[in-house]
N, C-alpha and C positions, 0 to 999 in steps of 0.2 A: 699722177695720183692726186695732186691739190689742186688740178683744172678739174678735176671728177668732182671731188667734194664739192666742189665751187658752184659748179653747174648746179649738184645737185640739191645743193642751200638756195641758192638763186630760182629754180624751178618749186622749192616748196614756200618758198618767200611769194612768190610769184600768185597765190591763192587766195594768198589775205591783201585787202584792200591797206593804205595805209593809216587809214583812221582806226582800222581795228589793231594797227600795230602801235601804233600813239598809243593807244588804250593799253594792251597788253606793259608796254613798257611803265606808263603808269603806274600799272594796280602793282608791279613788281615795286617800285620803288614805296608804294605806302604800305606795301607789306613790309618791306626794309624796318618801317618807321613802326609797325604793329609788332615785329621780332625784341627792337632798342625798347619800347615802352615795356612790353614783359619782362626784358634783363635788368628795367628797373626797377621792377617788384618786385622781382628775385633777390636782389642786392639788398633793397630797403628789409625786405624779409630776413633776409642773414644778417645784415647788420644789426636790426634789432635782436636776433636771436645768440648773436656776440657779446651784445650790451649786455642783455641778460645774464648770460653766464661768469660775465665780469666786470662789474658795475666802474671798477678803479679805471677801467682803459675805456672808458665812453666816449672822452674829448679825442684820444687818437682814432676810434673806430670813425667818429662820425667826420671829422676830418678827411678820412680814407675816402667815405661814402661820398661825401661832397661832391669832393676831387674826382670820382667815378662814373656821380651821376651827369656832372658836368661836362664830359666826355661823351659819355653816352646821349644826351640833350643833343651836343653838335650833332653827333650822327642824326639823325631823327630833321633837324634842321635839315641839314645837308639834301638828304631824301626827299622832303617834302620841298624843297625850292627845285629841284631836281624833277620831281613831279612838273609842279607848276609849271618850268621851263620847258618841258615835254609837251604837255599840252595847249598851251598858248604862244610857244614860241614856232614850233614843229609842223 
């Protein structure tokens, strides 16, 4: 059953040259980093709309956020060196 499969990922791999596969693995990873940049305006969006409703917890919320987006930033790195290394290393 997994010599089947094999073959037949290997015969449809087999179509695309491998520059169009560099390429493909590319755009996936700077969509990676198009996904992280939107879940940071997401956050930035809630967290102000937190602040809002409770002006006394601003220094904990934005805290939170820091610490989130700073998380979210490596990812985003991580991806686009990731890119990079796909297509100049590859």
């Amino acid at each position: 059953m997994l010599t089947v499969l094999l073959a037949d990922t290997t015969e449809a791999a087999a179509g695309f040259s491998d520059t169009a596969l560099i390429a493909i693995a590319a755009a996936v990873a700077i969509l990676v980093a198009a996904g992280a940049a939107i879940a940071m305006g997401i956050a930035v969006g809630k967290a102000l709309e937190s602040i809002a409703r409770q002006p006394e917890a601003d220094k904990k919320i934005s805290k939170t956020l820091i610490l989130g987006l700073v998380f979210i930033e490596t990812c985003i790195i991580y991806a686009l060196v990731v890119a990079i290394l796909i297509i100049f290393v590859m």
